[in-house]
Structure formats: C-alpha cells, structure tokens
Backbone and ligand atoms as CSV (ligand in chain L), in Angstrom:
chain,resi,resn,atom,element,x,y,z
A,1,UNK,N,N,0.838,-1.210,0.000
A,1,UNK,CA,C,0.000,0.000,0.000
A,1,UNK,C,C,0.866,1.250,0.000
A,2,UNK,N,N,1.753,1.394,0.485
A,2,UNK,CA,C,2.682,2.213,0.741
A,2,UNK,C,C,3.798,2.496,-0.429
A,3,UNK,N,N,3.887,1.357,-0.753
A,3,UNK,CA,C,4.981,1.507,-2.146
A,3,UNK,C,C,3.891,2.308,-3.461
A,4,UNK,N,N,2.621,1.911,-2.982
A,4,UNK,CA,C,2.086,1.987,-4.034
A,4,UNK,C,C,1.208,3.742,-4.417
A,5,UNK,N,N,1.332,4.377,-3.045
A,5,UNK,CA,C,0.910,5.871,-2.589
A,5,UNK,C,C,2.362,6.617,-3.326
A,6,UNK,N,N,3.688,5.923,-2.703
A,6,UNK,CA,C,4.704,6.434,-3.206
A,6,UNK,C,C,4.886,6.674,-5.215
A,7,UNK,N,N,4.619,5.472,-5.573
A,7,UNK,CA,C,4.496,5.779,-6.721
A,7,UNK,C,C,3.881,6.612,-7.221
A,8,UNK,N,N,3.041,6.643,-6.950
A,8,UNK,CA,C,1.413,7.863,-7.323
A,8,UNK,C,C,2.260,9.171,-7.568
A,9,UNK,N,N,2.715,9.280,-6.030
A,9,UNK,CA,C,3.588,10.761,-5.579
A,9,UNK,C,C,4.316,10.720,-6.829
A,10,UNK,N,N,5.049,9.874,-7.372
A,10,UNK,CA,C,6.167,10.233,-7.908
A,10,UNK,C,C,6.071,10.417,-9.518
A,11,UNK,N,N,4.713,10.011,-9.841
A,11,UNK,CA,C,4.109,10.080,-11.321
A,11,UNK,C,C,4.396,10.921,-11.712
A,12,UNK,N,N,3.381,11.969,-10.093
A,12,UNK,CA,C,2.604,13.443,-9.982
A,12,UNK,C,C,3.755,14.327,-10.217
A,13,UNK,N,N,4.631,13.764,-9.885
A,13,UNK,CA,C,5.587,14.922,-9.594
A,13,UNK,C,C,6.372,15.067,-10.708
A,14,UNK,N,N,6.273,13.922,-11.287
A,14,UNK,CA,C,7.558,13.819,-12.961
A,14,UNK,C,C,6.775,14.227,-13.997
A,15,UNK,N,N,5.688,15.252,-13.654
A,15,UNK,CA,C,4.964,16.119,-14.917
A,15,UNK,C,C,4.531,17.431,-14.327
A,16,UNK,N,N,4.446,18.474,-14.603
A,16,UNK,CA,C,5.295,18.571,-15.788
A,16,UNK,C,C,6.738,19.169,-15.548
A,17,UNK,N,N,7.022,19.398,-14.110
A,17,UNK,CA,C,8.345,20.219,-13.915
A,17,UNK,C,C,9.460,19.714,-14.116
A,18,UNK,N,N,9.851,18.289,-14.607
A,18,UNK,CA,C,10.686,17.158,-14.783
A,18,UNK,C,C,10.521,16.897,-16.378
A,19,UNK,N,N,9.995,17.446,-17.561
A,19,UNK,CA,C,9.732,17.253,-18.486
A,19,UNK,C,C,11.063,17.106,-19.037
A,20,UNK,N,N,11.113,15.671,-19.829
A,20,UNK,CA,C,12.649,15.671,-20.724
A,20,UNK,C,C,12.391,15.882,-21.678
A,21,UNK,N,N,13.487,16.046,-22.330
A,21,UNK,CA,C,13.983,16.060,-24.319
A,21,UNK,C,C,14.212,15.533,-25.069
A,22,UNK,N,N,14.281,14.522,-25.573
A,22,UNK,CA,C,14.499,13.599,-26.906
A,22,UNK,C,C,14.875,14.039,-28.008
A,23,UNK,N,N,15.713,13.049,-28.844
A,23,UNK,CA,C,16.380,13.516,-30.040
A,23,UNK,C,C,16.029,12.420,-30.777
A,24,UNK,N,N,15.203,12.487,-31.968
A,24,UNK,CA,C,15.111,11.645,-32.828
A,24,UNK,C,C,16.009,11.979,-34.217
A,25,UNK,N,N,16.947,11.430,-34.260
A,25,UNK,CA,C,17.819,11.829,-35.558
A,25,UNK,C,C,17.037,11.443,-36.847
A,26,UNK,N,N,17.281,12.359,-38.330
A,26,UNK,CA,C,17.231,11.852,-39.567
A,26,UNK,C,C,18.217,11.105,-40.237
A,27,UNK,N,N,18.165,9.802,-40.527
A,27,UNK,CA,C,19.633,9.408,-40.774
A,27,UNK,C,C,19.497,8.797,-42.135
A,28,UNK,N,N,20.383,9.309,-43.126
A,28,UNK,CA,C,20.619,8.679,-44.066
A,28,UNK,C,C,21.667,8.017,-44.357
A,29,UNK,N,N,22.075,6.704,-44.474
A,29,UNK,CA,C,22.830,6.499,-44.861
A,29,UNK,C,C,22.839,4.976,-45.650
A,30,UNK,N,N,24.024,5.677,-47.181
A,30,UNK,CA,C,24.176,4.559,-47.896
A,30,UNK,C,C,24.815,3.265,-47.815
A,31,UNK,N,N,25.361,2.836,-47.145
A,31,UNK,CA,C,25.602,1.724,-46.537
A,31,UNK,C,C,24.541,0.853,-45.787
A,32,UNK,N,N,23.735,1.419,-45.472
A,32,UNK,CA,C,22.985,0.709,-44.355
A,32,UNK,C,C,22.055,-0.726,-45.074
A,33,UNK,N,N,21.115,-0.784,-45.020
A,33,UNK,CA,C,20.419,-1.992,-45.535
A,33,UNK,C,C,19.319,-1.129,-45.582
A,34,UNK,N,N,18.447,-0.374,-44.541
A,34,UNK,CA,C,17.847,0.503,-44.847
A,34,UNK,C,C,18.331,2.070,-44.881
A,35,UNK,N,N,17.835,2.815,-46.232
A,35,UNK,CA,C,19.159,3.811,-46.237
A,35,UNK,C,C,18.663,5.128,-45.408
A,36,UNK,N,N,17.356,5.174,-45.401
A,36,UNK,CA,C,16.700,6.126,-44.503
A,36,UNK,C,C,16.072,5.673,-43.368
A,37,UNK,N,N,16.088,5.905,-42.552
A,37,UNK,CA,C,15.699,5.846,-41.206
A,37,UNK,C,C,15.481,7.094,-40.141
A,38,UNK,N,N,14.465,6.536,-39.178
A,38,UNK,CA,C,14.303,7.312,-37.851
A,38,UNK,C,C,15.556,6.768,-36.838
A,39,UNK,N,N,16.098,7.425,-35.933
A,39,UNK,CA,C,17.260,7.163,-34.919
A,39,UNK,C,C,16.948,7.592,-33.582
A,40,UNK,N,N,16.294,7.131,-32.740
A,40,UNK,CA,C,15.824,5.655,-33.095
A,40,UNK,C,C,14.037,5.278,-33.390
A,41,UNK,N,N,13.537,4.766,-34.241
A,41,UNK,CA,C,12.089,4.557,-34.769
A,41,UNK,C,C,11.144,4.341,-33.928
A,42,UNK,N,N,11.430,4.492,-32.730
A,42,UNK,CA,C,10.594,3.757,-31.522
A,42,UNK,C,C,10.878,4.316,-30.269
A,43,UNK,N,N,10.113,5.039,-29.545
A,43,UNK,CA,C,10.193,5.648,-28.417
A,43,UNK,C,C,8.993,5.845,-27.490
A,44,UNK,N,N,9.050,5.553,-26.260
A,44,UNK,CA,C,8.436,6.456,-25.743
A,44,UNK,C,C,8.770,7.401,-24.606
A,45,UNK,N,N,7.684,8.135,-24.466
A,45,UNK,CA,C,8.186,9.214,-23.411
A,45,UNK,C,C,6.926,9.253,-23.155
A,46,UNK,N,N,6.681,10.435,-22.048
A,46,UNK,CA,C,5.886,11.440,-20.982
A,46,UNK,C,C,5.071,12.559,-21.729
A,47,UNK,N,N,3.803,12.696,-20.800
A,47,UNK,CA,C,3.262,13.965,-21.452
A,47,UNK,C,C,3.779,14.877,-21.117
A,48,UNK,N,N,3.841,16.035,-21.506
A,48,UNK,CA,C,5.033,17.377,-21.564
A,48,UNK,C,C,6.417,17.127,-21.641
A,49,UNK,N,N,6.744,15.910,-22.009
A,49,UNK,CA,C,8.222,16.125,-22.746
A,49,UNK,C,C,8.194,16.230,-24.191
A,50,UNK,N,N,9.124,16.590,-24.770
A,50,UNK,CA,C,9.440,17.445,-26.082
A,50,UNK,C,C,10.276,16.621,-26.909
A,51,UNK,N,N,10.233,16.231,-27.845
A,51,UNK,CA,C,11.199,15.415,-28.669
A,51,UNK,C,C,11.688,16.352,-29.960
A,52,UNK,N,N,12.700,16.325,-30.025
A,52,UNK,CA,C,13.248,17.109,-31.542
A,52,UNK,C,C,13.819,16.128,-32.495
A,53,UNK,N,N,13.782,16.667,-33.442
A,53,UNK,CA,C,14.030,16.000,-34.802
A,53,UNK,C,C,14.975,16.545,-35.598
A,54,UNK,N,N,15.821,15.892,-35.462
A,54,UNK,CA,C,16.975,16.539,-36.157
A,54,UNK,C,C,17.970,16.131,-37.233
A,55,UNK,N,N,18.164,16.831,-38.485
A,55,UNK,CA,C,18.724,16.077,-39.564
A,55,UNK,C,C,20.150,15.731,-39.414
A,56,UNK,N,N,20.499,14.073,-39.834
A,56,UNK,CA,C,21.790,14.103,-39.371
A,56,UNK,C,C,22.860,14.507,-40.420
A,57,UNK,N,N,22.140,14.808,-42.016
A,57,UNK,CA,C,23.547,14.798,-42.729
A,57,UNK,C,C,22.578,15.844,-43.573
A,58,UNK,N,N,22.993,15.952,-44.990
A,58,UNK,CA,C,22.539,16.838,-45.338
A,58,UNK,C,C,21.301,16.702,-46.873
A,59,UNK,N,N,21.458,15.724,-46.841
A,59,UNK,CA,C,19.661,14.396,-47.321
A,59,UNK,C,C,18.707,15.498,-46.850
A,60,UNK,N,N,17.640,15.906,-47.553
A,60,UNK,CA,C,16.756,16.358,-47.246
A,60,UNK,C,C,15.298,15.053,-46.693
A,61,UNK,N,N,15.073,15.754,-45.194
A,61,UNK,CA,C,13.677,15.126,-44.567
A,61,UNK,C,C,12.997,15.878,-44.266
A,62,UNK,N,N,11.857,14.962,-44.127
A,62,UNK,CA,C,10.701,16.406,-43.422
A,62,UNK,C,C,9.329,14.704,-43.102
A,63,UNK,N,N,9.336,15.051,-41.103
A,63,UNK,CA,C,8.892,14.496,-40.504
A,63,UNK,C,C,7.131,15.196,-40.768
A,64,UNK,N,N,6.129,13.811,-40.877
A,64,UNK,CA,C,4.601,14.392,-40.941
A,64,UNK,C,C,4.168,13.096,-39.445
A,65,UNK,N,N,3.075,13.145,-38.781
A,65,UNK,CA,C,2.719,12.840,-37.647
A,65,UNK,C,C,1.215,12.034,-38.909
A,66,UNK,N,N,1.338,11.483,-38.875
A,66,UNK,CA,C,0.041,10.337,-39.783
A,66,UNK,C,C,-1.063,9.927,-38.876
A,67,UNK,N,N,-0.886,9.565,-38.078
A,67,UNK,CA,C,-1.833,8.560,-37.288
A,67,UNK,C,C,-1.611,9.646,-35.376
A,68,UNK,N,N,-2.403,9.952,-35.564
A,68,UNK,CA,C,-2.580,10.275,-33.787
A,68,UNK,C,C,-3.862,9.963,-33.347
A,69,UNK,N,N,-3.131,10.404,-31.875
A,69,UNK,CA,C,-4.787,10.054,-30.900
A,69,UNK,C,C,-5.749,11.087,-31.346
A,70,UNK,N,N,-7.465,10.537,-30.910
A,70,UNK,CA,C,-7.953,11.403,-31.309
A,70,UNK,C,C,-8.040,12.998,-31.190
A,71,UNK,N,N,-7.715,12.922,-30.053
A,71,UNK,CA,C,-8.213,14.517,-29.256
A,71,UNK,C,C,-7.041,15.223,-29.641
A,72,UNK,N,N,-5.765,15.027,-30.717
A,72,UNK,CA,C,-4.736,15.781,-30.955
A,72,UNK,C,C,-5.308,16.613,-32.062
A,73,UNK,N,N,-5.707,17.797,-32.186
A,73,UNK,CA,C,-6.126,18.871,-33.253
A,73,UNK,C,C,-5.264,19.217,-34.334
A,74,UNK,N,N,-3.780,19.240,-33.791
A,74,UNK,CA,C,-2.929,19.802,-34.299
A,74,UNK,C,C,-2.352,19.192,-35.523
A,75,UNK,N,N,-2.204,19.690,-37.012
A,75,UNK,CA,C,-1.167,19.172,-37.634
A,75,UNK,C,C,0.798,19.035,-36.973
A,76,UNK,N,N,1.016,17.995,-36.996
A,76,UNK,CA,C,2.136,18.021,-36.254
A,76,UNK,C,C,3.146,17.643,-37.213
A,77,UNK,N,N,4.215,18.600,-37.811
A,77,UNK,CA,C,4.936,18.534,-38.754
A,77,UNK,C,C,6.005,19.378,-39.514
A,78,UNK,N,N,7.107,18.917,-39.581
A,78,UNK,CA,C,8.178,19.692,-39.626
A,78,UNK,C,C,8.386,20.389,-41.130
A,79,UNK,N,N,8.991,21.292,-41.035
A,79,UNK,CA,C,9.352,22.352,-42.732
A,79,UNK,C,C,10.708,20.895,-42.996
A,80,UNK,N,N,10.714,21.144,-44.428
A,80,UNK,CA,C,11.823,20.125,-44.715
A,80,UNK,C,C,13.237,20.607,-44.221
A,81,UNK,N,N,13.541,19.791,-43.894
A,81,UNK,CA,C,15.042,19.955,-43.667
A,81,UNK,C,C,15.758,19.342,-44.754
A,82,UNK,N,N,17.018,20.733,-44.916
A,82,UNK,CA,C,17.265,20.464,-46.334
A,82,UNK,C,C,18.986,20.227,-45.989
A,83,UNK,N,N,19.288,20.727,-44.010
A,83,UNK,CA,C,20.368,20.358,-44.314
A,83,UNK,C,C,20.964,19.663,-42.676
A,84,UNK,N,N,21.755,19.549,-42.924
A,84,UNK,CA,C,22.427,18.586,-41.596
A,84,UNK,C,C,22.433,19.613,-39.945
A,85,UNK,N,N,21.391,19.004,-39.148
A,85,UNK,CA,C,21.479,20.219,-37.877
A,85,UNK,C,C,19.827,20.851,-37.942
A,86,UNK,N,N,19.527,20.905,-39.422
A,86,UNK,CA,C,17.777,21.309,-39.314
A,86,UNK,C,C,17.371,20.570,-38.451
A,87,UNK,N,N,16.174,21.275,-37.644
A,87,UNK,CA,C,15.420,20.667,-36.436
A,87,UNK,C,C,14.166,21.382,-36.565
A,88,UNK,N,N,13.584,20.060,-35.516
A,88,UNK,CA,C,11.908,20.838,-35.436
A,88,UNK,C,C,11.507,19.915,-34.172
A,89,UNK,N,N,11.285,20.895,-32.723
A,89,UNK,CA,C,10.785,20.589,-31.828
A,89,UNK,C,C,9.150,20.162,-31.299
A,90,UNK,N,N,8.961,19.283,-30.879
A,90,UNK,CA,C,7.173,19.212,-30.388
A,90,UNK,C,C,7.427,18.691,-28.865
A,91,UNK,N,N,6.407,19.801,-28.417
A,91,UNK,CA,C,5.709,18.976,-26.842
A,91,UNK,C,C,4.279,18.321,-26.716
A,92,UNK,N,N,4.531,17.020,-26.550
A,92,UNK,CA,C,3.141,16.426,-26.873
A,92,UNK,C,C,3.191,16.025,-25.233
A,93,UNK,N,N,1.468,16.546,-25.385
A,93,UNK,CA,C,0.882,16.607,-23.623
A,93,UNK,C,C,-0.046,15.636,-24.305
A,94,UNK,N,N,-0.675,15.369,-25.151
A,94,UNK,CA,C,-1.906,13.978,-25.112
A,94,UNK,C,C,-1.534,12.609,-25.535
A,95,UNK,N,N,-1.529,11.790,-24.651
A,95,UNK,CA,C,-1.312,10.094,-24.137
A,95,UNK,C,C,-2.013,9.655,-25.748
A,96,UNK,N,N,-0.700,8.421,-25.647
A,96,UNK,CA,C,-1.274,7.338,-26.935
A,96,UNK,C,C,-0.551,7.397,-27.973
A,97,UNK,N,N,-0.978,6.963,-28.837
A,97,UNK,CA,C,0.608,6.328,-29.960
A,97,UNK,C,C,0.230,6.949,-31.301
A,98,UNK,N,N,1.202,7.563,-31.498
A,98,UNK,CA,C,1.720,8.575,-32.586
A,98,UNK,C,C,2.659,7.630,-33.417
A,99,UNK,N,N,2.227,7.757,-35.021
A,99,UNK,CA,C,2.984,7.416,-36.207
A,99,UNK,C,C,3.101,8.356,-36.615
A,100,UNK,N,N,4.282,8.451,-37.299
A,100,UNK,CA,C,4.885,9.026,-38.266
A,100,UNK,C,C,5.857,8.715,-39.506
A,101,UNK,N,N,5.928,9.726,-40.240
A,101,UNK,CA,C,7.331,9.226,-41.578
A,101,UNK,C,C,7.865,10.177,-41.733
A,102,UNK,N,N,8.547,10.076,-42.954
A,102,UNK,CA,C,9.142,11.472,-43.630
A,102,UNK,C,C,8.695,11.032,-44.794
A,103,UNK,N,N,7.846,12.224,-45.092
A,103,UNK,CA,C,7.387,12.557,-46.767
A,103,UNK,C,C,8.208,11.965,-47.713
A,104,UNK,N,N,9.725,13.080,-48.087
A,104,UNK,CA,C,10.133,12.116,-49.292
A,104,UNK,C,C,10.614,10.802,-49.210
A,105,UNK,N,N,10.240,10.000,-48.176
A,105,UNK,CA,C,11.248,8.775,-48.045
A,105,UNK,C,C,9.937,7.707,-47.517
A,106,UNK,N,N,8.620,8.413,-47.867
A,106,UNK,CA,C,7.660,7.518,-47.435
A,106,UNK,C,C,7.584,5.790,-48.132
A,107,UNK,N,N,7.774,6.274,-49.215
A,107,UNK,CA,C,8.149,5.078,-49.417
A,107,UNK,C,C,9.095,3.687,-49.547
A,108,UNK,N,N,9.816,4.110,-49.133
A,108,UNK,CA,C,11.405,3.917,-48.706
A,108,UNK,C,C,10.800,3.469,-47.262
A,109,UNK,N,N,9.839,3.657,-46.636
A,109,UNK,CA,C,9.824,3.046,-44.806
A,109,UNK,C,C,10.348,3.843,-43.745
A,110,UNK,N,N,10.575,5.245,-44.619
A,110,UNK,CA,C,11.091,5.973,-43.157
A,110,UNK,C,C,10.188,6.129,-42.371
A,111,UNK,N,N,10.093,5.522,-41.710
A,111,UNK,CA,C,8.859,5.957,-40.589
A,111,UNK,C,C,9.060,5.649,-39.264
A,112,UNK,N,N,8.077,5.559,-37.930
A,112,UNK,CA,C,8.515,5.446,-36.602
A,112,UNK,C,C,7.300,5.517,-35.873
A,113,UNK,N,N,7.462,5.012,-34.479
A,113,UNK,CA,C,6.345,5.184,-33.640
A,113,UNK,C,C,6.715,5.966,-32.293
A,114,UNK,N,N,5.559,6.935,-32.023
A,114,UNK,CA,C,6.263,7.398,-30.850
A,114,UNK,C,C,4.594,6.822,-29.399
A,115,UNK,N,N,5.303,6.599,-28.913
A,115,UNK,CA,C,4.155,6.469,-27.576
A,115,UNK,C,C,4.180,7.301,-26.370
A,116,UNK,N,N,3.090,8.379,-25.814
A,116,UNK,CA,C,3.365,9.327,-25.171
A,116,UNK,C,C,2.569,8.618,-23.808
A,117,UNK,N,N,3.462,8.585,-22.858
A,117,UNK,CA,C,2.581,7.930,-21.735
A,117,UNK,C,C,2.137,6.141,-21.926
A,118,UNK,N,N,1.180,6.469,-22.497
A,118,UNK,CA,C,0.244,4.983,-22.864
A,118,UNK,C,C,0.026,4.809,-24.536
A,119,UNK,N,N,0.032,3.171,-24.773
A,119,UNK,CA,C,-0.395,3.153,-26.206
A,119,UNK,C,C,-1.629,3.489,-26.467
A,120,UNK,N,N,-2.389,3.919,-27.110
A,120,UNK,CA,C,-3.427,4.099,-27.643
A,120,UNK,C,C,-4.209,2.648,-27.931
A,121,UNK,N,N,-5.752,2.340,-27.616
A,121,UNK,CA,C,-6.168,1.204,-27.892
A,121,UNK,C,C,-6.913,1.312,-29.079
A,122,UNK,N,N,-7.221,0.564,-29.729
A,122,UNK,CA,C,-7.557,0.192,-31.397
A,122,UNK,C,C,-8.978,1.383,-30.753
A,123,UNK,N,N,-8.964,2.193,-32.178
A,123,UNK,CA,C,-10.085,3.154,-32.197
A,123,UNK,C,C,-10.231,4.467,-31.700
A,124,UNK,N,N,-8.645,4.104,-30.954
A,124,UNK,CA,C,-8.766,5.431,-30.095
A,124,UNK,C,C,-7.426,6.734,-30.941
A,125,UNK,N,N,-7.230,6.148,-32.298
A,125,UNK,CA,C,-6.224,7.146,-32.879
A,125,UNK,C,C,-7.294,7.246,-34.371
A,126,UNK,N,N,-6.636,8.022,-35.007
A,126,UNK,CA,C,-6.880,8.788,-36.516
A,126,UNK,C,C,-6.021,9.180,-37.268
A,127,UNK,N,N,-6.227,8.742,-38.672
A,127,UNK,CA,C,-5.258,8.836,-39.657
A,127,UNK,C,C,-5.155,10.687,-39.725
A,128,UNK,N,N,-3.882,10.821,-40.367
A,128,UNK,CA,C,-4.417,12.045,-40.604
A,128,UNK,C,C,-3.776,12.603,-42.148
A,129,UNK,N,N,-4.667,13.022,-43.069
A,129,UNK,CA,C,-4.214,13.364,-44.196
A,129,UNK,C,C,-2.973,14.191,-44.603
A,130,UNK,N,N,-2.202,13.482,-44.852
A,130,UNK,CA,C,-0.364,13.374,-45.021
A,130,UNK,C,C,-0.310,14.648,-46.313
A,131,UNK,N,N,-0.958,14.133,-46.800
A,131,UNK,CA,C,-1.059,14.873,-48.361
A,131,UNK,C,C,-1.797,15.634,-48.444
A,132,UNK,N,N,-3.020,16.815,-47.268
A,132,UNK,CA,C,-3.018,18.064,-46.833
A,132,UNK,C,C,-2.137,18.539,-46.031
A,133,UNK,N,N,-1.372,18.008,-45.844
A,133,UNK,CA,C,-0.460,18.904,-44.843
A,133,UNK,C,C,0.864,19.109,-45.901
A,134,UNK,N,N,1.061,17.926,-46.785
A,134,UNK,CA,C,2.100,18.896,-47.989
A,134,UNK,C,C,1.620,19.640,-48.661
A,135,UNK,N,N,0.567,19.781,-49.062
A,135,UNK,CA,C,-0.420,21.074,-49.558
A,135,UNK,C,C,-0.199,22.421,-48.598
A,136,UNK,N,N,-0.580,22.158,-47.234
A,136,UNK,CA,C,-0.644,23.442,-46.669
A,136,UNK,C,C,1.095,23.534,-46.592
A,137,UNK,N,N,2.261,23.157,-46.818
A,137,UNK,CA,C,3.347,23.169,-46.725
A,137,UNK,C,C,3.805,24.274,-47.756
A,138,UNK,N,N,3.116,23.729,-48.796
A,138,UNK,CA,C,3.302,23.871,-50.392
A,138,UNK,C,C,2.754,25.221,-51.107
A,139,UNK,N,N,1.416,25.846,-50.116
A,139,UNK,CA,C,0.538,26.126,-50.660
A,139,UNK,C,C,0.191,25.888,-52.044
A,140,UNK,N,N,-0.162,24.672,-52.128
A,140,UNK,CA,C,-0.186,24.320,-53.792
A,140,UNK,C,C,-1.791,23.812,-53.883
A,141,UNK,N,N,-2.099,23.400,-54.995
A,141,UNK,CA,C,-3.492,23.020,-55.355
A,141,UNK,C,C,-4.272,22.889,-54.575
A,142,UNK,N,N,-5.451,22.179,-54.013
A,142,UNK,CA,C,-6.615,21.595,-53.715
A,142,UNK,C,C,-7.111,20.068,-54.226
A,143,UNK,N,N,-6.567,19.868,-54.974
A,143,UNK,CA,C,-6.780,18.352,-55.624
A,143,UNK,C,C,-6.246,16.853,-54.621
A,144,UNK,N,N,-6.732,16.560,-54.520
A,144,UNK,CA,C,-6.378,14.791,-53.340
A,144,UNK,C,C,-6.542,13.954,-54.175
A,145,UNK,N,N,-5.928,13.727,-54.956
A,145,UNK,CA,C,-5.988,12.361,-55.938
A,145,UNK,C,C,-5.408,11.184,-55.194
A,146,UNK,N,N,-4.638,11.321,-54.151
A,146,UNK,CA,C,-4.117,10.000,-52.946
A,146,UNK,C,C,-5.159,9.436,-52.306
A,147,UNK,N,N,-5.440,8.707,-51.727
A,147,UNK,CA,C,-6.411,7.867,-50.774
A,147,UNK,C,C,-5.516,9.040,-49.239
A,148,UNK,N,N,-6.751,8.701,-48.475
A,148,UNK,CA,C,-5.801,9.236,-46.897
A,148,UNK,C,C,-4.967,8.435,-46.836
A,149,UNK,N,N,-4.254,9.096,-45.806
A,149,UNK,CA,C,-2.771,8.715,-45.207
A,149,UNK,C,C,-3.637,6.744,-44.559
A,150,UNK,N,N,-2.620,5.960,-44.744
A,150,UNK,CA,C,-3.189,4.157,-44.311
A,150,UNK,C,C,-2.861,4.480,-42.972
A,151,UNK,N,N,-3.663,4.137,-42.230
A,151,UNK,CA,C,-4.184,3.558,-40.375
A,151,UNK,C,C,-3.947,2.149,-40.235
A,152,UNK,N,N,-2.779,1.382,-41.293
A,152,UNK,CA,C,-2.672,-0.247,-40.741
A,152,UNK,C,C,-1.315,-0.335,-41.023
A,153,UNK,N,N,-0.280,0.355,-40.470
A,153,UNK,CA,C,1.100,0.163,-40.747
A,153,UNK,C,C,1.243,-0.699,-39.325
A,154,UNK,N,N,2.224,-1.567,-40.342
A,154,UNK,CA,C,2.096,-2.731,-39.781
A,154,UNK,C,C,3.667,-2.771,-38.786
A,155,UNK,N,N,3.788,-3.296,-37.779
A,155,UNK,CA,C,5.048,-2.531,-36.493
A,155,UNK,C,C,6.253,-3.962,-36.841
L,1,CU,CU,CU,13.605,11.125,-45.126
C-alpha cells in the first residue's frame, strides 16, 4: 500500500516540472540496408516532454505525424530539412501512440512510432491526411488524388 501511494507521488511529480527532451535523428545512410531511417524509430516518453528531430547529414527530410490520438487537433509537422542540424521541436501533452514518416522517403519506410505515456487502444487514434499537410506546406493546389494517409502500418 505504501509503495504503491509512493508511486502515485512520484508520477505526480515527474509532470510537468521534470519534463525531458528527446532527439530523434534523420539518418541517411548509404551503406545501411535501410538507407533512410528514424534514430531511433521507436520511443516512448511522458506527457510534456518534447522530442526534436533533427537532420543528421545533409539528405533532405521532413517528418509528418500520420496517425494520432484522437483529441490531438494539431497538424504536427516539420518544414523540410534540407540540411544537416535542421530541427523541429514538439511537446506532446496527449497520451497514446503517434505514427509518423518522412514525406520524401515515405516510401522507402522511413517511418517510426512514438508512444506518449500509454499506447493508444484500437479506435482510439486517426489517420491524418499526409497529403493536406504537404499542400498546406506547399501552398499548392486543392486536388487529393491519394487515398488518406493508411491507419494499418504494420510494427
Ligand atoms: Cu527522409
């Protein structure tokens, strides 16, 4: 009972004034087996900690947030990085499991999962259209000739 009050305390207390930082690198490289990648593709953390994204060489990326929980409003998504050191910070305060990729390398598998707090249970996330948010990037057309962003990437 006691260990278990203590824990509580100590949840309470590691949000938000204890909030950490994360570094998810962009990594390209030709040697690898896969040549683009997240560094590392899989994380989780805390609500009110902040993860940055940062390019490791000079490969252009640009991180889009695909799949979140529902109650996240926000497009969550970085300007391309065009060179080695570009970054783009987020503080995600709402629990549950966040996908993502990088646009030009979507098909290539750059992609990653982030889990904030808790995973999200089936139903409780939403795709989110990948290909309006390079539009609003772009300011370019109005046309969606893509299907939405897929909700079954497979881990
Ligand atoms: Cu990329």
């Amino acid at each position: 009972m006691k260990k278990t009050l203590l824990t509580a305390t100590l949840i309470l207390a590691s949000t938000p004034a204890f909030a950490k930082e994360y570094t998810i690198k962009e990594v390209t490289d030709d040697n690898a087996k896969k040549q683009n990648f997240f560094s590392p593709d899989k994380l989780t953390i805390q609500p009110g900690d902040t993860v940055t994204f940062v390019n490791a060489q000079d490969t252009p990326h640009e991180v889009m947030f695909i799949n979140v929980p529902k109650a996240v409003d926000a497009m969550i998504m970085s300007p391309m990085h065009e060179k080695k050191g570009d970054s783009f910070s987020y503080t995600f305060t709402i629990p549950g499991t966040y996908k993502f990729h990088c646009h030009p390398h979507e098909a290539l598998g750059m992609d990653g999962t982030l889990i904030v707090g808790k995973p999200s249970k089936p139903g409780q996330t939403k795709a989110v259209d990948h290909h309006k948010m390079a539009k609003k990037l772009e300011g370019g057309s109005d046309s969606d000739h893509h299907h939405a962003a897929t909700s079954t990437t497979k881990d």
